[in-house]
N, C-alpha and C positions, 0 to 999 in steps of 0.2 A: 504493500500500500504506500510507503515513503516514497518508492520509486515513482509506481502512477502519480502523486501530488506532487511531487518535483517536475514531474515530465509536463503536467498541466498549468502548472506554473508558470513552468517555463514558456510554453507556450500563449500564456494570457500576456506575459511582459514581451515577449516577442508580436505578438495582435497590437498592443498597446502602443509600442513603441513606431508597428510600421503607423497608427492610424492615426496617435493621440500626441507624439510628439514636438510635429510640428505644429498643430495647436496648442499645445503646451509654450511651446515657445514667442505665436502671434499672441496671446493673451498676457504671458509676462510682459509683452512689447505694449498693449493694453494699459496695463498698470505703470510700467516706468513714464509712458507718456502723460499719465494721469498726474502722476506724482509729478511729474516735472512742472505741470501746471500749476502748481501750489505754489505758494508765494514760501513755503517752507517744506521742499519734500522730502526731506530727513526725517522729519519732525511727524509730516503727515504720514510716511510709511511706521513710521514706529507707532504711531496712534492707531493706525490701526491693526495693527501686529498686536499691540497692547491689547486692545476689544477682544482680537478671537482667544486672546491667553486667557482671557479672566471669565470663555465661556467654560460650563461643565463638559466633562469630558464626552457627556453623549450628544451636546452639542456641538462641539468641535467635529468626533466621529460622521457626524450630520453632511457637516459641509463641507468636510474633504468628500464624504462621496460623492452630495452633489457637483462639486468641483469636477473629480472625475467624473461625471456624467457627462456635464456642461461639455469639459475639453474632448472627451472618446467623440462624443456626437456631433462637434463640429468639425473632427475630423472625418468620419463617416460622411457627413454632409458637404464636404470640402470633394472629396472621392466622387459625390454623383454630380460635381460642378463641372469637374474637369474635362468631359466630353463637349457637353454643351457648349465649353468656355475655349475649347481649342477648335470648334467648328468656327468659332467667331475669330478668331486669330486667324484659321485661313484662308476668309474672306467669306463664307458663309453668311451673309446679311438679311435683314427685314430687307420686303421688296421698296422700302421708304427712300432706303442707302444705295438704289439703283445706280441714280445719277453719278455717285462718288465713286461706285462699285464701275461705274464703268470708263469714267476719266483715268482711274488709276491702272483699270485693266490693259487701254490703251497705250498709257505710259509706258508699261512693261511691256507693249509687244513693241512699240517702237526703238525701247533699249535694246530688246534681240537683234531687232534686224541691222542695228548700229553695230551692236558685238557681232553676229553672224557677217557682214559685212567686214568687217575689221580684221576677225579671225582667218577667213577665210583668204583674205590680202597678204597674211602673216605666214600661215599655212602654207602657202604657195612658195612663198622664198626657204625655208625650211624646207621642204622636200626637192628643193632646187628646180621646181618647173620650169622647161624652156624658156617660158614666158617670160622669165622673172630674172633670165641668165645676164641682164646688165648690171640687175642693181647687187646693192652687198648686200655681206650675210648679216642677220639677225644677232644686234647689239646686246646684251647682258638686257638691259631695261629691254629692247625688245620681245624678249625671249620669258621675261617675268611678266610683262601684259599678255605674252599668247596665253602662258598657264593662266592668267586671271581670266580668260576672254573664255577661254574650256570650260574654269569650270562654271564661271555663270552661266554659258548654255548649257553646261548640263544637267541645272538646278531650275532650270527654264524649262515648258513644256515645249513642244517641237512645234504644233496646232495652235497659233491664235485662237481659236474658240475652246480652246483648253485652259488659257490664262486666268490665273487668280489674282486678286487685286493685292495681295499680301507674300509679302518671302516667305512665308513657312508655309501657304496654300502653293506657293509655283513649286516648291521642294515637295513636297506632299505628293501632289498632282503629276508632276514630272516622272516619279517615281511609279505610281499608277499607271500612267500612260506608257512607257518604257516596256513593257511587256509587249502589249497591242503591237506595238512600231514594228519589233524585232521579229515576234513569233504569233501574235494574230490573239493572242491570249486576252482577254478581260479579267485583270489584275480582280479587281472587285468583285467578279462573280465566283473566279477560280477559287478564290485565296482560302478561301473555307474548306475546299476538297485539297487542295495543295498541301494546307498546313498539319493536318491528321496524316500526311505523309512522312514529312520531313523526319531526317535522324534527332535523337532526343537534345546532342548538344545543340544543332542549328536552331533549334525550340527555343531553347535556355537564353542562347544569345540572343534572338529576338525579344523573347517576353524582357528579358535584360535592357535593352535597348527602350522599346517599348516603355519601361517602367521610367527611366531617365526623362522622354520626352512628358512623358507624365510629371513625372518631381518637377519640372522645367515650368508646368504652366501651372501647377500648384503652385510654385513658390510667388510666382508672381500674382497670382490671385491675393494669396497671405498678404504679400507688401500693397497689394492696393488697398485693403480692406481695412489697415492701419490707416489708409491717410484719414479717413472721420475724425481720427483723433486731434486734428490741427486744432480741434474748438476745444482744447484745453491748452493744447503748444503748438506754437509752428516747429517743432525739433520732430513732429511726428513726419514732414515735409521730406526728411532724408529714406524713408522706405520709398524713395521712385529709384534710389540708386539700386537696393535689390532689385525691383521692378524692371528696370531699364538692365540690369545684365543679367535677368533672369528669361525674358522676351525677348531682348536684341541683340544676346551673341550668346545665350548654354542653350534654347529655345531651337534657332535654325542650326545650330551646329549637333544638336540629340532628332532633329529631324533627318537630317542627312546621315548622322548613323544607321539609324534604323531604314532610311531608306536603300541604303548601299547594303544590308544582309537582305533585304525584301527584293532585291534585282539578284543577291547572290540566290535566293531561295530558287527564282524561276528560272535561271543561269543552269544552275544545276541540277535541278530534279524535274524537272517539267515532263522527263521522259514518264518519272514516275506514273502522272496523271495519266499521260495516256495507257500504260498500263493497267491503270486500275480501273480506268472507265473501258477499258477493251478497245481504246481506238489503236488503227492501225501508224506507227509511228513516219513524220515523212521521212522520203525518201533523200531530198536534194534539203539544203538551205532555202532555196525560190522555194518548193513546195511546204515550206514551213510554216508562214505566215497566212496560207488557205486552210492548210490542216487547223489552226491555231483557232481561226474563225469558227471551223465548223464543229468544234470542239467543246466552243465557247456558249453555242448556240443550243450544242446538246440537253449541256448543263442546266443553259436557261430556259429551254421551255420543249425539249427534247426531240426526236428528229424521227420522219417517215425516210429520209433521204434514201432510195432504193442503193442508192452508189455507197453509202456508207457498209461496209461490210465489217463485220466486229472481228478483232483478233483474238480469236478461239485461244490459243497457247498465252496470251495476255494476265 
């Protein structure tokens, strides 16, 4: 019995810590702001440290658990934010935000075609094309914009009517559409028959990945939900610095993790699918991207197609 109640234990401080932590920690940030607000908050922290000292001990017992309640359950409630909260991060809008949604979408297609343009000019003298045999080679700075000019397009979706009005929706999306390009696949429909495929580590390192982009738009939720407190201090004013490197550089950089194992997943296993669904695998590269389609279509709403023949040894 010691061993089961150590083991259960263990595991409520383990529940506790992934859920109640980091509310544990927004709400200490709660109170230091409060305190700050006092014309004395030495004074005003000990006063009330004082009060809960000189409750009985069953009312102290009381409000530590509510405390723990408060804090587990904002953190629970923080967890069913976080989807909602990174549809809106990548560009997902009320149809109110059209007009903005779509000046911005613009924006970004017109910085492709500047970088695709660019690159493309760069690219050329790099692989030495006849074309390009007068001018010189590719300067140090040169050679440091082509890498930048890669890899913004390949955080960029390829399709104008693919563009999102936000960098972690074009990474997002990019990543999505990346399958379709290559091999005819519908990332989004597959990915549920794909991922019951995959070996157990490439699992781990997604749900890992995964869980990061997640920390990433929790934390920034946390630091916004402190700024209310300015109406006791403006020192609560400094959570937009977590905010701002929570959102605008660990936010796109744990998206592009996870999207670079999500291209390795269909990279790699995509034979698997057809395996398991019995299609017959293509033949050439050309015939990959029609396979890919018709694959895609099975899935989604299944197929008479007389030409489909199932791979019996599959």
């Amino acid at each position: 019995m010691p061993v089961f109640w150590n083991a259960a234990a263990g595991k409520l401080v383990e529940r506790w810590l992934a859920t109640g932590l980091a509310a544990a920690v927004y709400c200490l940030a709660l109170v230091l702001a409060w305190a700050a607000g006092q014309p004395r908050p030495g004074q005003a922290l000990a006063a009330r440290l004082d009060t809960v000292g000189a409750m009985r001990p069953g009312e102290q017992i009381t409000l530590l658990l509510v405390a723990l309640v408060v804090v587990t359950g904002s953190g629970v409630l923080m967890r069913q934010l976080i989807f909602p909260s990174l549809r809106l991060l990548e560009g997902y809008w009320p149809r109110i935000l059209s007009p903005v949604s779509g000046w911005l979408c613009a924006r970004h297609t017109r910085r492709r075609v500047a970088d695709s343009a660019a690159w493309r000019a760069l690219y050329a003298r790099l692989e030495d094309d006849p074309s390009t045999a007068a001018q010189p080679p590719l300067s140090a700075s040169e050679r440091t914009e082509y890498g930048r000019l890669e890899a913004r397009l390949r955080w960029s979706p390829r399709d104008p009517a693919l563009t999102m009005p936000t960098r972690v929706g074009n990474i997002l999306r990019a990543a999505e559409a990346e399958p379709h390009h290559k091999y005819g696949l519908d990332a989004v429909l597959v990915w549920p028959h794909l991922w019951t495929l995959l070996p157990e580590p490439l699992q781990h390192e997604l749900s890992t990945a995964r869980q990061r982009l997640d920390d990433s738009v929790a934390a920034g939720l946390w630091s916004l939900l402190v700024l209310p407190a300015v109406y006791w201090t403006p020192w609560a004013l400094l959570a937009l610095l977590p905010l701002l490197v929570a959102w605008r550089w660990r936010l796109p950089r744990a998206c592009q993790d996870y999207a670079i194992l999500l291209q390795v997943a269909f990279d790699l296993h995509r034979q698997q699918l057809y395996r398991a669904l019995r299609h017959p695998l293509p033949a050439t590269a050309a015939d990959e991207p029609r396979a890919g389609l018709r694959l895609t279509a099975h899935v989604y709403r299944g197929s008479d197609d007389p030409a489909l023949v199932f791979d019996i040894g599959g």
